[in-house]
C-alpha atoms as one frame of an Amber mdcrd trajectory, in Angstrom:
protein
  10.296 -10.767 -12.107  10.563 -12.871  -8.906   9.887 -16.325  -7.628   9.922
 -16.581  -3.840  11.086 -19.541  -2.116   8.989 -20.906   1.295   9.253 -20.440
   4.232   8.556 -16.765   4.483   8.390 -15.280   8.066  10.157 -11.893   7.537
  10.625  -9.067   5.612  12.855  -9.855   2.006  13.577  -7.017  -0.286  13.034
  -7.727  -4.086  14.147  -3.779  -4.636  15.237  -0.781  -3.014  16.866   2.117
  -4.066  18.956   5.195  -2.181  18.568   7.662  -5.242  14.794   7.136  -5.726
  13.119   6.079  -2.381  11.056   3.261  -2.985  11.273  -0.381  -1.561   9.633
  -3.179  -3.228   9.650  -6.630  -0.821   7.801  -9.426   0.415   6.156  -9.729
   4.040   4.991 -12.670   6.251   1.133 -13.386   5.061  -0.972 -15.480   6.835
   0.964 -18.795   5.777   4.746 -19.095   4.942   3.838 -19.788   1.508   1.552
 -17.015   1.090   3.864 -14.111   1.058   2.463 -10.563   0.793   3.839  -7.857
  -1.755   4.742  -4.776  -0.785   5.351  -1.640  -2.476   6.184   2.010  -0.502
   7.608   4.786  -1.155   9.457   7.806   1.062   6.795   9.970   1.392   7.527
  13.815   2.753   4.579  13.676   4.765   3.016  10.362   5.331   6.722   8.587
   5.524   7.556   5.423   4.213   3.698   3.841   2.641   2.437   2.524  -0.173
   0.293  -0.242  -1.549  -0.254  -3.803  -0.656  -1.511  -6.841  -2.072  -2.926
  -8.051   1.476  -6.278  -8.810   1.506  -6.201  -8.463  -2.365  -4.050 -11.292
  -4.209  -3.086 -14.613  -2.756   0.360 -15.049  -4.002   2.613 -18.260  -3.847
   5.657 -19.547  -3.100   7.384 -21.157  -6.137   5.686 -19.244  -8.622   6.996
 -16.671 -11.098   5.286 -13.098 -11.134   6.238 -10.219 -12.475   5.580  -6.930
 -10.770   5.824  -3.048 -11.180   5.438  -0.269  -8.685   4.141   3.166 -10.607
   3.972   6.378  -8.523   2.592   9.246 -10.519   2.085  12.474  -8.658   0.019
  11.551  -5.754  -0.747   7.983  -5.796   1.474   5.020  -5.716   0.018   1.918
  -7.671   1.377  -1.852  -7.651   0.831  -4.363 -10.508   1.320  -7.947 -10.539
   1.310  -9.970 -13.903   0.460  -6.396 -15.851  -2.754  -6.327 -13.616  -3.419
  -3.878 -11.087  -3.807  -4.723  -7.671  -4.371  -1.468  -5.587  -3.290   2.121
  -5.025  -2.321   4.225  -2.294  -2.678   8.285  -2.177  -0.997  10.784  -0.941
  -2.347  14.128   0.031   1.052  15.719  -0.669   3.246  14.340  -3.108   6.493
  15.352  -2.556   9.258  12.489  -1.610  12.098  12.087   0.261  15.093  13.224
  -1.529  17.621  10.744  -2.034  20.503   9.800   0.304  22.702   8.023  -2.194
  22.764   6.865  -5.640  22.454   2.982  -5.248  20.422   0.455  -6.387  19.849
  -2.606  -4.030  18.368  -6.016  -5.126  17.447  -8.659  -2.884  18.406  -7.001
  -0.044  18.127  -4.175   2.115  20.242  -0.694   1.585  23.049  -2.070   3.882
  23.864  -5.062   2.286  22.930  -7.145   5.065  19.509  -8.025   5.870  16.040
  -8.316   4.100  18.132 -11.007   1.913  15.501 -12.203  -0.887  15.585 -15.998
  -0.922  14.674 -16.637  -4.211  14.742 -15.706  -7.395  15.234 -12.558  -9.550
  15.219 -12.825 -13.424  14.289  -9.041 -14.157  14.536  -5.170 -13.577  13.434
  -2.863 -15.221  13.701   1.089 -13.869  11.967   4.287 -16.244  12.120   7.465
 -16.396   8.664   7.977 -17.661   5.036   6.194 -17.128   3.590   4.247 -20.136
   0.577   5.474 -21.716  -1.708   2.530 -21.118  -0.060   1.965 -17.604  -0.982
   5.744 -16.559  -4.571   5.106 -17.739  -5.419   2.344 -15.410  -3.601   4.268
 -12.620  -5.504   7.313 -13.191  -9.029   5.083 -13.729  -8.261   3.995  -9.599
  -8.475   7.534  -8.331 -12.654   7.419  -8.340 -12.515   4.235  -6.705 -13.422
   4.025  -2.814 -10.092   3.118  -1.666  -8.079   5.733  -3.329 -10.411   8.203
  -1.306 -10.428   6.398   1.796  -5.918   6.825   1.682  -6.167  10.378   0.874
  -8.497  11.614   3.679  -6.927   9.481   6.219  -3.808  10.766   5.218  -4.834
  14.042   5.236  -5.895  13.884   8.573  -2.708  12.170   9.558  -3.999   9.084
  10.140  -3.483   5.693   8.690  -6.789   2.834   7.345  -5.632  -0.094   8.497
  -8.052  -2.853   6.865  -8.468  -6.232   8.666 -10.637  -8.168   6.189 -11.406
  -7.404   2.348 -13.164  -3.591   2.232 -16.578  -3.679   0.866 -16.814  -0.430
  -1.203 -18.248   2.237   1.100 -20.103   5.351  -0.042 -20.532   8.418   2.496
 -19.557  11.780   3.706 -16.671  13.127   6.103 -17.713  14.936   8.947 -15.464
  16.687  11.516 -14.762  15.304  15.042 -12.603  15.773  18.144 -12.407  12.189
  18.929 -10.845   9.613  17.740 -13.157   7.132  15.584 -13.450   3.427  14.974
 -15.427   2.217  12.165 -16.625  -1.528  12.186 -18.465  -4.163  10.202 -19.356
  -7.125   9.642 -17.200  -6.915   6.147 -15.011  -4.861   7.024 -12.876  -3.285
  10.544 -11.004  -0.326  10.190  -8.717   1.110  12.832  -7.674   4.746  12.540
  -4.078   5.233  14.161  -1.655   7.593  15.107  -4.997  10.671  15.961  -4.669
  14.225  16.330  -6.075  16.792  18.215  -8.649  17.639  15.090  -9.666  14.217
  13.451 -11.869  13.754  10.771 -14.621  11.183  10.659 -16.170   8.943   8.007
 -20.114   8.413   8.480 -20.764   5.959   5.836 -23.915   5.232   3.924 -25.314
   2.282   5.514 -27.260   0.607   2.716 -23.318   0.424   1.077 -22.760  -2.365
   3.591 -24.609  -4.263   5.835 -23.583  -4.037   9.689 -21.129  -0.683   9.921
 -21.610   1.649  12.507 -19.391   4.593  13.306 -18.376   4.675  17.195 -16.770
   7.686  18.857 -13.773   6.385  21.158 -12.996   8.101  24.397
C-alpha cells in the first residue's frame, strides 16, 4: 500500500527486487499530481516491460491505494484497489535470472535514487497466485490488448498507445515495411522494426477513422 506525495516529475520506486526481477514505481503523468503506476518485469526477450496504468486510471497524489503486480507464465498483470487495470504479454516467458538476493523499497537497487516520497504501509511477496486473482488474469488474455502485446512482441516491436485504445478487431498480415497505424481514437507507433515486420490491418467498422499506412 502506498500514498504518493506531489510533486511528481521523476521516476520513484515503490518496489524492486535483485532475486526476482520486477520493479514496481511511479512515473511523471500528465500533471505532478497525477502520477502513473508502473509495473515491469526482466523479461529474457522483450527486456525490462510490463503494464501501465497510463491512459487507464487517473491516480492521485495524497491518496492511499493498494496495488499488486501478478506475472503468471506469459503475461504480467497490475491491480490497483483489488481491481485490475491491464496486462502485458510476453511471447516468451522466461525472465532474467536474478543478480542478487535483495529486496529494495522506495528506492532503486543502489540505494540511491528513485527515492519514493511518500508513504509505504504494506508488502506483501508470494510464492504462489491466488485462485480468484489467477481467474481475472487469465479472463484478460481474449481481450484486444493482451493480443495486440503479444504480436508486437513477437515481432520485436513495441505498441506504444497515445490516447485510450478503442478495442480493435482484425487480422495480421506480413510486411517488409515498417507500419503506422492511426485514428481518430487511437495512434499507435510501432518501434524498434526489423527486417521482417508484421502488420495489423484492422477491421474498420471496430473504429471509426483508422487506416493502416506503410512507412518508407
Amino acid at each position: 500500500m502506498f500514498q504518493a506525495k506531489r510533486p511528481i516529475q521523476s521516476r520513484q520506486n515503490l518496489a524492486e527486487s535483485t532475486a526476482l526481477p520486477f520493479a514496481i514505481f511511479l512515473d511523471k503523468g500528465t500533471r505532478s499530481d497525477r502520477p502513473v503506476l508502473v509495473a515491469t518485469v526482466g523479461n529474457k526477450a522483450a527486456g525490462w516491460a510490463g503494464p501501465t496504468s497510463q491512459f487507464r486510471l487517473a491516480l492521485k497524489t495524497g491518496q492511499w491505494y493498494s496495488t499488486t503486480l501478478v506475472y503468471d507464465m506469459d503475461t504480467a498483470a497490475l491491480f490497483v484497489d483489488d481491481a485490475i487495470v491491464t496486462v502485458h504479454a510476453f511471447p516468451d516467458g522466461r525472465l532474467n535470472a536474478g543478480r542478487g538476493q535483495d529486496l529494495f523499497l522506495g528506492t532503486w537497487v543502489d540505494g540511491r535514487r528513485h527515492h519514493f516520497n511518500g508513504k509505504l504501509a504494506l508488502f506483501q511477496w508470494y510464492s504462489g497466485i491466488p485462485e480468484d486473482v489467477e481467474s481475472r488474469l487469465d479472463e484478460r488474455r481474449s481481450h484486444p490488448e493482451w493480443f495486440i502485446y503479444m504480436r508486437t512482441s513477437s515481432a520485436g516491436l513495441r505498441w506504444e498507445g497515445r490516447r485510450r485504445p478503442c478495442h480493435l478487431t482484425g487480422t495480421w498480415v506480413h510486411t517488409s515495411k515498417p507500419i503506422n497505424v492511426a485514428a481518430s481514437c487511437i495512434t499507435t507507433a510501432w518501434t524498434r522494426p526489423l527486417k521482417y515486420t508484421e502488420r495489423f490491418m484492422p477491421n474498420i467498422s471496430a473504429c471509426a477513422g483508422v487506416h493502416p499506412s506503410a512507412t518508407s
